[in-house]
FIKOL-631460 format. One record per residue (C-alpha): x, y, z. Coordinates in Angstrom, 2 decimals. Example, Ala and Ser with C-alpha at 12.3 -4.5 7.8 and 13.67 -1.06 7.14 Angstrom:
residues 2
+---------+---------+---------+
!      px !      py !      pz !
+---------+---------+---------+
!   12.30 !   -4.50 !    7.80 !
!   13.67 !   -1.06 !    7.14 !
+---------+---------+---------+
//
This chain:
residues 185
+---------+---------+---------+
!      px !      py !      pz !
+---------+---------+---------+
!    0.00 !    0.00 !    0.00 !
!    1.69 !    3.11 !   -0.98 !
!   -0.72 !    5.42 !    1.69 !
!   -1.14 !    3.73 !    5.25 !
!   -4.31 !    4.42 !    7.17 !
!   -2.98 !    7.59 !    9.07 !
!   -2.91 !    7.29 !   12.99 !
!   -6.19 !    8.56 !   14.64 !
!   -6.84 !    9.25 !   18.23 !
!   -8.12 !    6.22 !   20.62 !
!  -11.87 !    7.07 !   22.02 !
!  -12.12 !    6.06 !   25.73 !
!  -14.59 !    5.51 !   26.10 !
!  -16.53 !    4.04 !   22.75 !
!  -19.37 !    5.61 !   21.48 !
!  -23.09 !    4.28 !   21.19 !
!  -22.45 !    4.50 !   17.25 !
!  -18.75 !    3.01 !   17.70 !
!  -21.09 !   -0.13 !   19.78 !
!  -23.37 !   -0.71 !   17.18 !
!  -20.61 !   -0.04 !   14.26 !
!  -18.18 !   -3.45 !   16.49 !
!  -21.73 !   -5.63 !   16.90 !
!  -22.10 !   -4.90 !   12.90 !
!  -18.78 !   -5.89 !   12.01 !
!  -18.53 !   -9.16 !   14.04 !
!  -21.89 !   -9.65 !   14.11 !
!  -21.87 !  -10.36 !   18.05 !
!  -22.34 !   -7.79 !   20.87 !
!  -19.40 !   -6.56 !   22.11 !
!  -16.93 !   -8.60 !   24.81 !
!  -14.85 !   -6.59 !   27.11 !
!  -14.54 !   -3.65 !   24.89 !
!  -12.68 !   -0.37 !   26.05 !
!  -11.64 !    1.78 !   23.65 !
!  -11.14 !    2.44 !   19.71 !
!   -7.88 !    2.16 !   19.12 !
!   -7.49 !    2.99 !   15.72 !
!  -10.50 !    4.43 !   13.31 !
!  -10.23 !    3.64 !    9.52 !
!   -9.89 !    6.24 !    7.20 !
!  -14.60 !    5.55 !    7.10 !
!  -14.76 !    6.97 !   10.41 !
!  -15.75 !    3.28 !   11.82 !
!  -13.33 !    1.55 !   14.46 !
!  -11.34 !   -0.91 !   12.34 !
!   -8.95 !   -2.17 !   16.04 !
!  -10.83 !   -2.16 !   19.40 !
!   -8.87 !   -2.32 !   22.57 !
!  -10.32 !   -5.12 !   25.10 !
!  -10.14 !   -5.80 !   28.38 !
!   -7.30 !   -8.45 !   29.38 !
!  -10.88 !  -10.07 !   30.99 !
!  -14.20 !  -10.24 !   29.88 !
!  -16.62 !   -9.32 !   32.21 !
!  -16.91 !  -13.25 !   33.55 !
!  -13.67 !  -13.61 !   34.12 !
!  -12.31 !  -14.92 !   31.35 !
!   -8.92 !  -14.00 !   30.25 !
!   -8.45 !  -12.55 !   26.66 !
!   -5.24 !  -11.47 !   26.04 !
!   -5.95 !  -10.17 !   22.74 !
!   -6.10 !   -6.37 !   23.55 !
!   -5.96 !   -5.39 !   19.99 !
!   -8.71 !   -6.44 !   17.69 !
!   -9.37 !   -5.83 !   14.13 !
!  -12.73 !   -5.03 !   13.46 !
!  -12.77 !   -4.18 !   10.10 !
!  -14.46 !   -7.30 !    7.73 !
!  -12.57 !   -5.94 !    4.54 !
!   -9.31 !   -5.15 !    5.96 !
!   -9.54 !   -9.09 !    8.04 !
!  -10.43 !  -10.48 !    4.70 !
!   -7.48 !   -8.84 !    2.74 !
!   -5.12 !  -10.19 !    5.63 !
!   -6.75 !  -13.66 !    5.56 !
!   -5.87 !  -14.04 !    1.65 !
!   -2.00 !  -12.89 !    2.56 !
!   -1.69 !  -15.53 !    5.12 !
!   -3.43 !  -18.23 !    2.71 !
!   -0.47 !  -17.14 !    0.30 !
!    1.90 !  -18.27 !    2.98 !
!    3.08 !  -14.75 !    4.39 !
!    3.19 !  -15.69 !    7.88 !
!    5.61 !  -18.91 !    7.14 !
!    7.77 !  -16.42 !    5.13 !
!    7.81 !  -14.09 !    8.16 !
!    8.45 !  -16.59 !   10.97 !
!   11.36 !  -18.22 !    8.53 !
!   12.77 !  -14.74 !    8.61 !
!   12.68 !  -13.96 !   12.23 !
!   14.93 !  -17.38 !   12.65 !
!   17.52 !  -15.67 !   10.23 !
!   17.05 !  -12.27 !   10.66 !
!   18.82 !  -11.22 !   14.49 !
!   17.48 !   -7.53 !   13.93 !
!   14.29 !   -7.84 !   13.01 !
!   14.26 !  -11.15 !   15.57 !
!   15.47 !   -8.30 !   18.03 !
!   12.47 !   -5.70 !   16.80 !
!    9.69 !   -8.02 !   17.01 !
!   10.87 !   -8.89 !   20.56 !
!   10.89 !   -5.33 !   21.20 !
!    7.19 !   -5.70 !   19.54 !
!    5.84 !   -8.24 !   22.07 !
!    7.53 !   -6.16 !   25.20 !
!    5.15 !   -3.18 !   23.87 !
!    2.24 !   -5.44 !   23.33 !
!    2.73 !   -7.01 !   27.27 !
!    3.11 !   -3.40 !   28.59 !
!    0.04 !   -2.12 !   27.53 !
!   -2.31 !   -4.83 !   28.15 !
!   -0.27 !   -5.11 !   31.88 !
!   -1.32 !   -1.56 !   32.20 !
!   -5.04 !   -2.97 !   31.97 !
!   -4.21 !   -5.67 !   34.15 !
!   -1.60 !   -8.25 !   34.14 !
!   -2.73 !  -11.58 !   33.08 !
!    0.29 !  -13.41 !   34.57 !
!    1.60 !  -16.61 !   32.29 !
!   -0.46 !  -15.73 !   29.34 !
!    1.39 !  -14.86 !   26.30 !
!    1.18 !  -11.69 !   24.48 !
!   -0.76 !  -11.89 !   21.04 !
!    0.05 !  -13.11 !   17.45 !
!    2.60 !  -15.54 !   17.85 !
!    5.16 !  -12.78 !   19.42 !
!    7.83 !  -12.93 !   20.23 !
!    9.27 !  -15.83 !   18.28 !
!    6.50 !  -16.87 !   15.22 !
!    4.27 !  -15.24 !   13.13 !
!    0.72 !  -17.05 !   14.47 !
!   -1.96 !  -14.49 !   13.59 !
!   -1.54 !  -11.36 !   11.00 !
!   -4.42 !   -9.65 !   12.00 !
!   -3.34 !   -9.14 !   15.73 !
!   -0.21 !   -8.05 !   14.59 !
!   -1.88 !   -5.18 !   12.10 !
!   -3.84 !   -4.28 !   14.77 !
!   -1.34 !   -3.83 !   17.36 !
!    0.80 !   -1.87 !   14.03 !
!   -2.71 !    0.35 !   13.89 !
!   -3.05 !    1.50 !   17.43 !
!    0.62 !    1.96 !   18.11 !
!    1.59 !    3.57 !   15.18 !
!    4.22 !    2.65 !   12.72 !
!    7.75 !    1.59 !   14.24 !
!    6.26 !   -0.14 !   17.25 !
!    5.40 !   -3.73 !   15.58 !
!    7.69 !   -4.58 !   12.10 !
!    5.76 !   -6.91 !   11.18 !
!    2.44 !   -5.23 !   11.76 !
!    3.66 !   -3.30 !    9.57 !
!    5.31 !   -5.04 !    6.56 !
!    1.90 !   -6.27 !    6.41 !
!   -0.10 !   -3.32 !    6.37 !
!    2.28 !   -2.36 !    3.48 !
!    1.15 !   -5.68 !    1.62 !
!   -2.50 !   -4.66 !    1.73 !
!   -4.51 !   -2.78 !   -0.35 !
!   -6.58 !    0.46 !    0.92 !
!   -9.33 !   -1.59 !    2.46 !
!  -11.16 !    1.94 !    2.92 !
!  -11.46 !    2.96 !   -0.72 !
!  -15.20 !    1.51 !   -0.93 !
!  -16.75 !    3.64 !    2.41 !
!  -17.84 !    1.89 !    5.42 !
!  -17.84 !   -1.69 !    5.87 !
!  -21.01 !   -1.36 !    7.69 !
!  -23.96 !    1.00 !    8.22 !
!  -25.71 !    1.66 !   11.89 !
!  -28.49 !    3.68 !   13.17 !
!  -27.35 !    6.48 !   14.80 !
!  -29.58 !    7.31 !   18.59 !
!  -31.25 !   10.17 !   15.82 !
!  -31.92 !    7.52 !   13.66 !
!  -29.60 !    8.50 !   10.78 !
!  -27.73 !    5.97 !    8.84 !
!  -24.03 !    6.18 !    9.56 !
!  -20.88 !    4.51 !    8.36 !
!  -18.63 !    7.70 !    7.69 !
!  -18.06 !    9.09 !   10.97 !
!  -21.21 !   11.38 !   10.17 !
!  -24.12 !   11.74 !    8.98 !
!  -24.79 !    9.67 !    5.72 !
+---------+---------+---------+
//
């Protein structure tokens, strides 16, 4: 991608339309959810921040979650093509980027510790020594900015602007409006 999503602010906490925009997208209420951690170019949440527990207890130490449908479906096909083997291959070879990715999963531990520490669980995506899961490590890239996870963002490069087409989804707004854009559409 030759234009990244630019960084946007995190909303703490999520709006009624950012709710109903996550429940659209996943088609499931939301789990644990605290913040919007990154907002596609749309105006929708495309990476929600959870809890490190849901709400019974249960741990879920994936604190960065895409939301997005087209930008999870552009990162499914590049690990069907084998991009995540390629990576993990690399990081065996590779003692600086080995070295940034560790750096990667320290970031990724710190700021779900800061939530609350889920002792013995790993961090997300495979870190710190495999590739496991693309999409947590875009949407770690996405709410930390560029720099933070190298991988995150090689493959953010890979994909195309999942944005171009407007909102993934449309939700009532408390008005009544239709909204997908961030505003009234």
């Amino acid at each position: 991608m030759e234009t990244p999503p630019p960084q946007t602010e995190r909303t703490e906490p999520p709006t009624a339309e950012d709710t109903a925009a996550f429940a659209a997208q996943l088609g499931r209420p939301a789990r644990g959810l605290r913040a919007i951690a990154h907002r596609c170019p749309c105006g929708l949440p495309d990476v929600v921040e959870t809890a490190p527990r849901l709400p019974d207890g249960t741990p879920f130490p994936t604190t960065y979650y895409l939301t997005c449908p087209r930008a999870a479906s552009a990162i499914g096909t590049l690990e069907a093509n084998g991009v995540m083997r390629e990576m993990t291959e690399r990081l065996a070879t590779d003692p600086e980027l080995a070295a940034a990715y560790r750096a990667a999963h320290e970031d990724y531990l710190a700021r779900r510790d800061a939530i609350e520490v889920l002792a013995g669980f790993p961090s997300a995506g495979g870190m710190p020594d495999r590739v496991k899961c693309l999409h947590v490590l875009v949407a770690h890239s996405l709410a930390a900015g560029p720099g933070v996870n190298p991988l995150g963002d090689e493959a953010i490069a890979m994909l195309p602007q999942w944005w171009l087409k407007g909102p993934c989804v449309q939700t009532l707004t408390d008005t009544g409006k239709m909204t997908g854009t961030g505003a009234d559409a």
